[in-house]
C-alpha positions in Angstrom: 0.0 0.0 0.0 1.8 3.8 -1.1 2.6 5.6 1.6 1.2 9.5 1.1 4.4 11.9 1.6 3.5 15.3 0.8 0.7 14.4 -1.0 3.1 11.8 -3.3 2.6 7.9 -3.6 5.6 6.1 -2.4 6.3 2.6 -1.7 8.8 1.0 0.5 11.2 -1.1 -0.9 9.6 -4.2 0.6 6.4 -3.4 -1.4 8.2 -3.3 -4.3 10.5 -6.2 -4.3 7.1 -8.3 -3.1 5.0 -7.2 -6.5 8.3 -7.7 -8.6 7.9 -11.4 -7.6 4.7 -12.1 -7.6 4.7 -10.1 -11.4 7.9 -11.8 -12.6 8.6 -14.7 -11.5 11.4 -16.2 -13.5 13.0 -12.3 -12.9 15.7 -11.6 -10.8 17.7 -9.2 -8.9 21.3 -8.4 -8.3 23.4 -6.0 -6.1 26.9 -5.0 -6.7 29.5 -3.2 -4.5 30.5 -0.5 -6.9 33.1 1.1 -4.9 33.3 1.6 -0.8 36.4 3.8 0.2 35.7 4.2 3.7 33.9 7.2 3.4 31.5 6.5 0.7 29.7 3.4 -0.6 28.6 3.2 -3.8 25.6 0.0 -4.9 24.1 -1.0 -7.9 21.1 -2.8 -8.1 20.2 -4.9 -11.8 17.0 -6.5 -12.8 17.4 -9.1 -15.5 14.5 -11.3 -17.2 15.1 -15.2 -17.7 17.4 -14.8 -20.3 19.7 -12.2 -18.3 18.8 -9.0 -20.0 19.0 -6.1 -18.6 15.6 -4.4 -18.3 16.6 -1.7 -15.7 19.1 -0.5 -13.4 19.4 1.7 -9.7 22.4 2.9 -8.3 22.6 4.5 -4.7 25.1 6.0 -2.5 25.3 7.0 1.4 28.7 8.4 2.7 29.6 6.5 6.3 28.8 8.1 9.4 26.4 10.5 7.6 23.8 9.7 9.8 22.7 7.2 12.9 22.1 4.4 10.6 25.3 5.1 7.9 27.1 4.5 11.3 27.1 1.0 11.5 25.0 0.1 8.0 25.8 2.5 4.8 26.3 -0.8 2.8 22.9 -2.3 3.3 21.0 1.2 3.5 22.8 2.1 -0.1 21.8 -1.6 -1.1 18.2 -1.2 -0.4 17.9 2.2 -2.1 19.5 1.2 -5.0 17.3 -1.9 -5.3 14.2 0.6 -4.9 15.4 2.9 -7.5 15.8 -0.4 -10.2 12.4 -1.4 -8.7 11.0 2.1 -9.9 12.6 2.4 -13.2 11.1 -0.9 -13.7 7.6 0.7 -13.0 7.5 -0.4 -9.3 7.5 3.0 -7.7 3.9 4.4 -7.0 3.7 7.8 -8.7 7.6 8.7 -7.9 11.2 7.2 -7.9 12.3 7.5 -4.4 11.0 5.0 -1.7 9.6 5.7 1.5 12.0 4.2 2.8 14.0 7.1 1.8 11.7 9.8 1.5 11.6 9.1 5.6 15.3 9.3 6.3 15.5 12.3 4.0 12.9 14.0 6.7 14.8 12.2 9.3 17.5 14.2 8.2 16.1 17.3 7.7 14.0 17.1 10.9 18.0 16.2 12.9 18.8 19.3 11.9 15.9 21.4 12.8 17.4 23.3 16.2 20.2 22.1 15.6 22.9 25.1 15.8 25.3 24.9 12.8 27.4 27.9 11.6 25.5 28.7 8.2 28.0 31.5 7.1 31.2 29.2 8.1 29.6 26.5 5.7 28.8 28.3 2.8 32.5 30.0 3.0 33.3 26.0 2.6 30.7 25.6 0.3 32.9 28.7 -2.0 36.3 26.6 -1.1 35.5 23.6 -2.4 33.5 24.7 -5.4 37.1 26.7 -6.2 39.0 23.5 -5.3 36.5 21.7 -8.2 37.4 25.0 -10.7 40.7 25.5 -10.2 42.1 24.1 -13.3 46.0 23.8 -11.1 44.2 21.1 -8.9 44.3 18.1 -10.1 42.7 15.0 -7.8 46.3 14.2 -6.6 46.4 18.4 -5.6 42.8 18.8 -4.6 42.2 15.8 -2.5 43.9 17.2 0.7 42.6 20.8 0.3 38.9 18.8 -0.2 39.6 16.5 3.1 41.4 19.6 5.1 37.6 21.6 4.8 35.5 18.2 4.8 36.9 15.9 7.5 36.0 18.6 10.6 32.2 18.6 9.8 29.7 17.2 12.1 27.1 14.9 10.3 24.6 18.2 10.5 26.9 20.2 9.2 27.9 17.5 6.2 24.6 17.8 5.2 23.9 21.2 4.4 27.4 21.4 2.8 26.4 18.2 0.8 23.0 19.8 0.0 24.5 23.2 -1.0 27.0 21.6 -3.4 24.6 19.4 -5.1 22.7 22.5 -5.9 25.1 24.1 -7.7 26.4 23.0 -11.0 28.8 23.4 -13.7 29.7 22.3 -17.2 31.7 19.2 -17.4 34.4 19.6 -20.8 31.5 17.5 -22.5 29.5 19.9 -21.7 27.0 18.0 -19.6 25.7 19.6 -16.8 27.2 18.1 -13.5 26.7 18.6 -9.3 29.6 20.5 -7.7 29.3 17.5 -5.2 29.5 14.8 -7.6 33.2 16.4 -8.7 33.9 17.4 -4.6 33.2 13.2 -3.6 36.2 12.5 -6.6 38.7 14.4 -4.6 37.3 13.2 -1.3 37.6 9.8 -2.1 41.0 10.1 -3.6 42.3 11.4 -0.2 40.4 8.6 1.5 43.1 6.3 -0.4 
C-alpha cells in the first residue's frame, strides 16, 4: 500500500520487491559493490529477465557516518535504495522514484537538523572553497584531494549535510558539456584522499 508523503505515492522497498515477484517470477535481482572507500559506498542494483537481460538498473550511494544508521550500516542502507530505484525504473515505484523508505530518512534528516545550531556563514564559505578547489584548473585529484579532506573531514554529520546539499545545488559544465553537481566532482577528490 503507497505511503502518502507530501501528498506523493511512495512505496517502501519491501512493497516493491514483493509485486516484482509475484509479477515476474522467473525475474531476478542483483546487487553490486561499486566502490566503498571508507567514506562512501557506492551499490548498484540490476534487474534481469530469464534470459539475463538487462531491463533496468538503480544505483545508490550513502557516505559512512552521515547519519545514525550510515554508522554502522551504509552498505545495506545504499543496497536497499538502489534496489528501490531499479524497482522504480522498472515501473515499481507508486507515482515517484524514491522509496519511502527514503523519502523518511530524508525527513529524518532534515528534521535532525531542525534546532540544531550549525554555523550557516562558516559552511557556505566551505561551500565557495570547495567549489574553487573543483574549478581550479592547477588542482588536479592528486592536488585537490587534501585541500577537499582539510575543509570536509572537521564537519559534524549536520553540518555534512547542508554542505552536501548546497553543493549538489550548484552545478557546472563538465568539458563535455553536460551539466554536473559540484558534489559529484567534490566526492572524486574526497575519495582520492580517502586512499
Amino acid at each position: 500500500m503507497p505511503v502518502k508523503i507530501h501528498g506523493k505515492d511512495y512505496l517502501t522497498v519491501a512493497e516493491r520487491i514483493n509485486t516484482f515477484r509475484e509479477a515476474e517470477p522467473l525475474y531476478y535481482l542483483k546487487t553490486e559493490l561499486i566502490s566503498d572507500d571508507n567514506m562512501l559506498v557506492v551499490m548498484k542494483a540490476t534487474i534481469s529477465d530469464e534470459s539475463d537481460r538487462v531491463i533496468s538498473t538503480g544505483y545508490a550511494e550513502e557516505i559512512r557516518g552521515s547519519s545514525m544508521i550510515n554508522k554502522t550500516s551504509a552498505l545495506e542502507n545504499a543496497e536497499t535504495s538502489a534496489v528501490g530505484r531499479a524497482l522504480a525504473f522498472f515501473g515499481l515505484g507508486g507515482t515517484e522514484i524514491a522509496s519511502a523508505d527514503e523519502v523518511a530518512s530524508a525527513i529524518h534528516a532534515q528534521k535532525s537538523m531542525n534546532g540544531t545550531k550549525v554555523d550557516i556563514k562558516k559552511l557556505d564559505a566551505l561551500v565557495d572553497i570547495a567549489v574553487e578547489i573543483v574549478d581550479d584548473p592547477v588542482n588536479d585529484i592528486e592536488t585537490g584531494a587534501p585541500k577537499a579532506r582539510e575543509i570536509y573531514e572537521p564537519l559534524s554529520n549536520d553540518e555534512r549535510m547542508y554542505f552536501n546539499g548546497k553543493l549538489a545545488e550548484k552545478k557546472f559544465k563538465s568539458e563535455h558539456g553536460r551539466e554536473k553537481q559540484y558534489w559529484s566532482a567534490f566526492k572524486e577528490y574526497l575519495k582520492a584522499a580517502a586512499k
